[in-house]
N, C-alpha and C positions, 0 to 999 in steps of 0.2 A: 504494500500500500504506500502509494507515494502523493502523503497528500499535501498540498501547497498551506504554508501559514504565514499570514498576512499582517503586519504591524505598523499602524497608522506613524507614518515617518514623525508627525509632532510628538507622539510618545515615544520612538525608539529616542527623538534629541534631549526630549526629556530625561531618560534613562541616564543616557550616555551625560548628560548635565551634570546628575545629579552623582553620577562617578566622579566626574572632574573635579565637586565642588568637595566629596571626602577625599581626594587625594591632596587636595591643597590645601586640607586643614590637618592631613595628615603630616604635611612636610612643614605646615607652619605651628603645631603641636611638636614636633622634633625639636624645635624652637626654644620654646619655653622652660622653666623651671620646670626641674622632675616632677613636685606634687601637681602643679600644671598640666605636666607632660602625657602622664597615668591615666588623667580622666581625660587629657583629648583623646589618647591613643583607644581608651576603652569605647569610648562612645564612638570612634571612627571604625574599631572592630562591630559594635554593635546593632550601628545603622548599615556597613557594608553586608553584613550577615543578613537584615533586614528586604535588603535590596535583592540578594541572592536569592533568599527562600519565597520573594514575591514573586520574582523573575523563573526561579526553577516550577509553579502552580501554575504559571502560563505556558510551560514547555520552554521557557525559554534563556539560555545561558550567556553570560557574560563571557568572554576571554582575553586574555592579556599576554603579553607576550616575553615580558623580560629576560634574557638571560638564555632563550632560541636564538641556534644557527638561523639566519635566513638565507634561503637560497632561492625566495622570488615564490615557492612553493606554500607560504602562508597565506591565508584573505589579506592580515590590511598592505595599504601599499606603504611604501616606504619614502617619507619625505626628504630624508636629504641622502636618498640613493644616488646623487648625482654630483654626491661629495666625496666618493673612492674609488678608484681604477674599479675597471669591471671586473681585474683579477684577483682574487684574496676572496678570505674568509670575512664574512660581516656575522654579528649576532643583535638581536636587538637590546638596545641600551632603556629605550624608556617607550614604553606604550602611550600614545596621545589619547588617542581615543579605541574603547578596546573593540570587538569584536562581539557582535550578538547572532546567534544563533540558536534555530525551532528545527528539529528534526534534521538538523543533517544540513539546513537549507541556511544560507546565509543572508541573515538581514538585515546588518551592516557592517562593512567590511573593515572599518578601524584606521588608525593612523598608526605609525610609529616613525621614532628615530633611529638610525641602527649608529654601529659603531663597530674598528675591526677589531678583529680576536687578535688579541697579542703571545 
């Protein structure tokens, strides 16, 4: 059974927002004094788990890339592909925007930065 699933593009940016908006509190929580730091980091695990367990009742999953070889063979594209010889090894450094997918099927394809393997 191959069936098509459909997410109104305003909600997948929504999704995808609302990733970006706990990654930024997550690096700007890293920031802060540790007894600071504890309850950002808590609540940034707490709401990202949130997001996940909404996300997995609709079929549907997040993915991030960090710390993949890429060889072109991943969904997102790669924004500053066009920063290293086409020879050598890249892995991705930082996921922009991640990757949503329902069944198999991809419903949006994500950004990253790569960087080479040293």
């Amino acid at each position: 059974m191959n069936e098509s699933f459909d997410l109104n593009p305003a909600v997948s940016g929504l999704i995808i927002d609302h990733w970006r908006v706990l990654r930024a509190l997550a690096r700007l929580g890293d920031q802060q004094p540790e007894s600071t730091r504890a309850r950002v980091t808590a609540q940034v695990r707490f709401q990202l788990g949130r997001l996940d367990s909404t996300l997995s009742s609709l079929g549907v999953s997040l993915v991030t890339y960090e710390g993949r070889a890429f060889d072109g063979s991943l969904p997102p594209s790669a924004q500053n592909a066009d920063d290293f010889p086409a020879e050598g090894s890249l892995f991705v450094a930082e996921t922009l925007e991640p990757t949503l997918l329902a069944g198999g099927q991809i419903l949006h394809s994500g950004k990253v930065n790569l960087a080479p393997e040293q």
